[in-house]
C-alpha positions in Angstrom: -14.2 149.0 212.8 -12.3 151.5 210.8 -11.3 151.3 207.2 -8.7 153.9 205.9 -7.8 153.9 202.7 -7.7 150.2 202.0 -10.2 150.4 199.1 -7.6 151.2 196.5 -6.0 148.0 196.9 -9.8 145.8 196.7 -11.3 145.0 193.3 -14.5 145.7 192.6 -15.7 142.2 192.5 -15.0 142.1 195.9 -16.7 144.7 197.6 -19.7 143.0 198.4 -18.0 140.2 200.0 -15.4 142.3 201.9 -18.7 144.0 203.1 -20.6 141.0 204.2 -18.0 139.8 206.1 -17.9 143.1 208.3 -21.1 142.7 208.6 -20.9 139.1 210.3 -17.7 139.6 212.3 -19.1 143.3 213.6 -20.4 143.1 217.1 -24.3 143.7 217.1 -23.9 147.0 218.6 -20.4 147.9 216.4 -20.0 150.4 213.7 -18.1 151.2 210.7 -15.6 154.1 209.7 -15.1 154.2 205.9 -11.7 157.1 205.2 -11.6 156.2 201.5 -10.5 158.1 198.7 -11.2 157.8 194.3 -7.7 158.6 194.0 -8.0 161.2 191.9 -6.4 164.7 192.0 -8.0 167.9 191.4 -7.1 171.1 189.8 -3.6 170.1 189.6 -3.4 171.5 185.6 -1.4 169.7 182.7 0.8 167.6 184.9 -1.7 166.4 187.4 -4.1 165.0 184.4 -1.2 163.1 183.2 -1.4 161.6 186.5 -5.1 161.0 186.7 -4.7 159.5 183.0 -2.1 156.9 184.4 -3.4 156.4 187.8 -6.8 155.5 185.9 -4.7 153.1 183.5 -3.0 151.3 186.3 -6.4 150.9 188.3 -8.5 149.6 185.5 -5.3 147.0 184.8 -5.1 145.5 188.0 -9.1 145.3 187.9 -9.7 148.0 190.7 -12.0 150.3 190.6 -11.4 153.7 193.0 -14.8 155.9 192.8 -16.4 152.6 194.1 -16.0 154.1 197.6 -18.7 156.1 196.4 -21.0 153.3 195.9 -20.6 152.1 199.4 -24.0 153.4 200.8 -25.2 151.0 198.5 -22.9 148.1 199.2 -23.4 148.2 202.8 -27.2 148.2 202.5 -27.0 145.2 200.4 -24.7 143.6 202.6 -27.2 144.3 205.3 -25.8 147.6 207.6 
């Protein structure tokens, strides 16, 4: 199973859940592919803060929570991987 990019869109609450569940549907012998990003930007001077700033606004509005991905070792153990 592959996941690209589709943790920007989950909140954090629902991680462990979203996790669980590829743990039941995933064939005994499956894997996982996480390509996941923290959406942030790096070295990208004055302008590209301003962009972190809001990106980090409209994330924490909508209850999502982007560095999670970095977490995931974590989730997926607890979710049983």
């Amino acid at each position: 199973m592959h996941q690209l990019q589709f943790g920007l869109g989950v909140p954090k609450r629902h991680w462990p859940r979203l996790c669980r569940e590829y743990k039941r549907i995933l064939r005994p012998d499956g894997w996982m592919e996480f390509a996941e990003t923290d959406g942030r930007y790096f070295r990208t001077g004055p302008a590209g803060n301003l962009i972190n700033n809001w990106l980090k606004e409209m994330y924490a509005a909508r209850g999502l929570e982007p560095r999670r991905c970095c977490l995931l070792p974590e989730i997926l153990a607890d979710a049983g991987f």
